[in-house]
N, C-alpha and C positions, 0 to 999 in steps of 0.2 A: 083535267085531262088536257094534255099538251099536244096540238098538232103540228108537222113540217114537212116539207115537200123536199124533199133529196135533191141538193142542186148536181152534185157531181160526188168523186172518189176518189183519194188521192189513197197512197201505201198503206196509213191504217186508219183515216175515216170517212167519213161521209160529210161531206160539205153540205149542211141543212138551212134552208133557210123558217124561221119562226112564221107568225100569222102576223106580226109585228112589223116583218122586215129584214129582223135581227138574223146574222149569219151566225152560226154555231157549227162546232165540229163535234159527232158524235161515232165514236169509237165502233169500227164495222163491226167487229165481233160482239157488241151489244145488239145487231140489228137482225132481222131474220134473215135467212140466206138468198133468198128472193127477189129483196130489195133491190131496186133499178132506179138508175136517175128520173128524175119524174113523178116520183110515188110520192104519193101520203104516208108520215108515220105516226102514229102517236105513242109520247109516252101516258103510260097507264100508270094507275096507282098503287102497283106493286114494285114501281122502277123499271118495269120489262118494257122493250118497243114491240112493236107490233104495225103491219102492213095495213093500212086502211082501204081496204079494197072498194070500196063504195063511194069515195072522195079519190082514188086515183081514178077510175073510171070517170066520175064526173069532170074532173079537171082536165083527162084527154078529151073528151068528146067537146068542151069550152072550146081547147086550145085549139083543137082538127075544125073546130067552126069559125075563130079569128083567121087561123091560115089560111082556108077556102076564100075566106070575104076578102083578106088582104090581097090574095092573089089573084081573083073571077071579073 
């Protein structure tokens, strides 16, 4: 199982980055309609992506705690 965090959107993909580092672009209309800059995806073992809801929650509440520190 493949994870990526959505960097951004351009006309038809999702600008993803890997757990790697690695950037990839994967085709929007492969992704669920959902999908927001910021999210977790994973590809699964059927080929389908899917929202990671569990790792996008955890990685805002990370991030919303580096900004408070950087900023307080």
């Amino acid at each position: 199982m493949k994870k990526f965090i959505v960097d951004s959107f351009d006309a038809r993909n999702a600008v993803c980055e890997t757990e790697q580092g690695t950037i990839v672009n994967i085709p929007r209309s492969n992704l669920p309609e959902d999908v927001k800059e910021g999210d977790y995806i994973i590809l699964n073992a059927d080929g389908t992506y899917s929202k990671d809801e569990e790792g996008t929650k955890k990685r805002k509440k990370h991030m919303n705690k580096k900004f408070r520190k950087l900023f307080s």
